[in-house]
Each structure stands twice: as C-alpha cells, then as structure tokens.
C-alpha positions as CSV (number, residue, x, y, z in Angstrom):
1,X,-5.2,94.8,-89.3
2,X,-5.0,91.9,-86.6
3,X,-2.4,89.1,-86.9
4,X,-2.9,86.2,-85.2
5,X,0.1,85.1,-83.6
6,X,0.0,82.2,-86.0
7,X,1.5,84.7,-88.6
8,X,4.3,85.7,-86.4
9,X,5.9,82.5,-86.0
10,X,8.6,81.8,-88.1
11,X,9.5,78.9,-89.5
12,X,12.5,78.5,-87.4
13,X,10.7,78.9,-85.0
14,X,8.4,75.8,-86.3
15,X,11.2,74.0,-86.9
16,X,12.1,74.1,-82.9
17,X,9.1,73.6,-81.8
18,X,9.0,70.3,-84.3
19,X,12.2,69.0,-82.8
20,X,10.8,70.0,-79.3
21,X,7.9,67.3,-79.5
22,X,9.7,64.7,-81.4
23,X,12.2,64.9,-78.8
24,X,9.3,64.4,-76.2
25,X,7.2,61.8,-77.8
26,X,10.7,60.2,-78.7
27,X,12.2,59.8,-75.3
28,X,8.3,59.0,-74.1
29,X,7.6,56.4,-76.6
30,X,11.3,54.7,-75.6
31,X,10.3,54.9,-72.0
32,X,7.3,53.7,-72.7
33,X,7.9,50.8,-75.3
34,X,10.7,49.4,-72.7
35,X,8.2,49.6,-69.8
36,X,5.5,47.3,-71.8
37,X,8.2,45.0,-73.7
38,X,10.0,44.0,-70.5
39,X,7.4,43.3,-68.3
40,X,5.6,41.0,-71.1
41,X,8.8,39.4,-72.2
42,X,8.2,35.9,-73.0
43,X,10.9,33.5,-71.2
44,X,14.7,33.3,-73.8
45,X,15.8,30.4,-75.4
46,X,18.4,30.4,-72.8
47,X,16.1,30.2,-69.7
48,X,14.3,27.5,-71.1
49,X,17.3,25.2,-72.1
50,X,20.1,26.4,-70.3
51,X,23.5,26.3,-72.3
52,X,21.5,27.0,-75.8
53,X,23.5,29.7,-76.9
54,X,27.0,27.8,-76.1
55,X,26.0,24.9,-78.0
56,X,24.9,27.1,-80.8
57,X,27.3,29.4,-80.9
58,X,30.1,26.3,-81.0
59,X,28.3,24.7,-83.8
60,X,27.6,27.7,-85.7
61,X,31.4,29.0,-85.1
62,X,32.5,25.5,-86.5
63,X,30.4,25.5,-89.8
64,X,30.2,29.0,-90.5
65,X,33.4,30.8,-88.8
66,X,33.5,33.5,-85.8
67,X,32.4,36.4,-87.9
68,X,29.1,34.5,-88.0
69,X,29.0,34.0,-84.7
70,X,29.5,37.5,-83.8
71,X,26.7,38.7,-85.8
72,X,24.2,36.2,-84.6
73,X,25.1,37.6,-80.9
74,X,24.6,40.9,-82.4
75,X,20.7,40.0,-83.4
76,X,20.2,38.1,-80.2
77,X,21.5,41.8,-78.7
78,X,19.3,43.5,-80.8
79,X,16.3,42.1,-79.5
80,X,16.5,42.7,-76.1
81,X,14.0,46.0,-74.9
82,X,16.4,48.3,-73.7
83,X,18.6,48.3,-76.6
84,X,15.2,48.6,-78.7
85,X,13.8,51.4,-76.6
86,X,17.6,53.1,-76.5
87,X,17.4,53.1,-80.2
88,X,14.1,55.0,-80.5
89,X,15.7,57.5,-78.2
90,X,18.7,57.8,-80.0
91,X,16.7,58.5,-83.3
92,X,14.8,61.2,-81.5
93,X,17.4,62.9,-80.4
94,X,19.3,62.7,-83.7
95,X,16.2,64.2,-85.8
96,X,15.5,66.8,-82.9
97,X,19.0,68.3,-83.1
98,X,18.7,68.4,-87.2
99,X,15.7,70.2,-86.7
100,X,17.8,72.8,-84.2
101,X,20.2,72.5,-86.3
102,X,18.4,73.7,-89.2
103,X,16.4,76.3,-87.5
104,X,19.4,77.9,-86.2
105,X,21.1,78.2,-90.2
106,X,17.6,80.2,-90.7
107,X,18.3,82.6,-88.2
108,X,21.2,83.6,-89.3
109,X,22.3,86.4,-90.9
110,X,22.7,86.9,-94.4
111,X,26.4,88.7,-93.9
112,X,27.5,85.4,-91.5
113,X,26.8,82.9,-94.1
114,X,28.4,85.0,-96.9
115,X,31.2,85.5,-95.1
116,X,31.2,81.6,-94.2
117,X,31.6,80.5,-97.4
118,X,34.7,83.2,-98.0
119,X,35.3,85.2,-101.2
120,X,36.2,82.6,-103.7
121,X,32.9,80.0,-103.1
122,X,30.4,81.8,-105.1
C-alpha cells in the first residue's frame, strides 16, 4: 500500500506544528497590530488639555480613595498599543508552549509516566 505522509504524522507531531504557527501569527499579528495602532493614534486626553490626568486623578483620589485611582491609571495603561500588542504576544506564547507542552507528555513513554506517578497513585 502507499501512505501518504499525512498518515505518518502523529498527533504530537500536530500538536507542534499547531503551537509553531500560533506562535508565528501571534508574535506577527502583535507586531503588526502595534505597527497600525501607533501610527493612527488619535491625540490623548493629556495632549490636548495638559494637566488632565492630575486634575482627575486628584478629584477622583478625593471622592473615591487611591485604590480607585490606581485602577483607573491601570485602564488608561491598558490602552496604550504596546501593552495591547505585548499582550497578544504574551498569549501566543502561553498557548504555543501548552501545545509543546502537551505534545511532549504524548511522546512519552508508557514506563516514564507509570513510574511518574510512583506505586501507590493508581
């Protein structure tokens, strides 16, 4: 018979090449979301009214406490491009190394993983 090498993949194998190109589109689709998002940034609060965020961060520190205020400055963070486009890296790289992760358990062997779990974990 002929096998295609289709059938001789595993799915390890699949599993690695799967975290391979999310790893790739990840990082690309980061580099390329910052690219676009900081060119086309629209002018901040900040540069149009200079001395916003004090002002704010004052009154909403009086009326609401500093915890408040910390979390607002957190959002405001949050929306900047890099942190934006660092996060969509950060999440490919995280589901790329689950998928190595889990491709290397299927390879293996039997023994190791008895052996692993020791005598008394049946």
């Amino acid at each position: 018979m002929n096998r295609s090498w289709a059938d001789s993949i595993t799915p390890a194998d699949r599993l690695r090449f799967i975290g391979s190109g999310v790893l790739v589109l990840g990082l690309t689709g980061a580099y390329l979301f910052y690219r676009v998002r900081a060119q086309s940034s629209a002018p901040t609060l900040d540069e149009l009214m200079p001395g916003y965020s004090e002002r704010r961060a004052r009154q909403t520190g009086i009326l609401m406490g500093s915890l408040v205020v910390w979390l607002l400055q957190e959002a405001d963070t949050l929306k900047d491009p890099l942190v934006q486009a660092l996060i969509i890296a950060a999440a490919s790289v995280f589901v790329a190394l689950c998928c190595f992760r889990v491709a290397w358990l299927m390879d293996r062997p039997v023994d190791d993983r008895q052996e692993a779990a020791g005598p008394n974990d049946r």
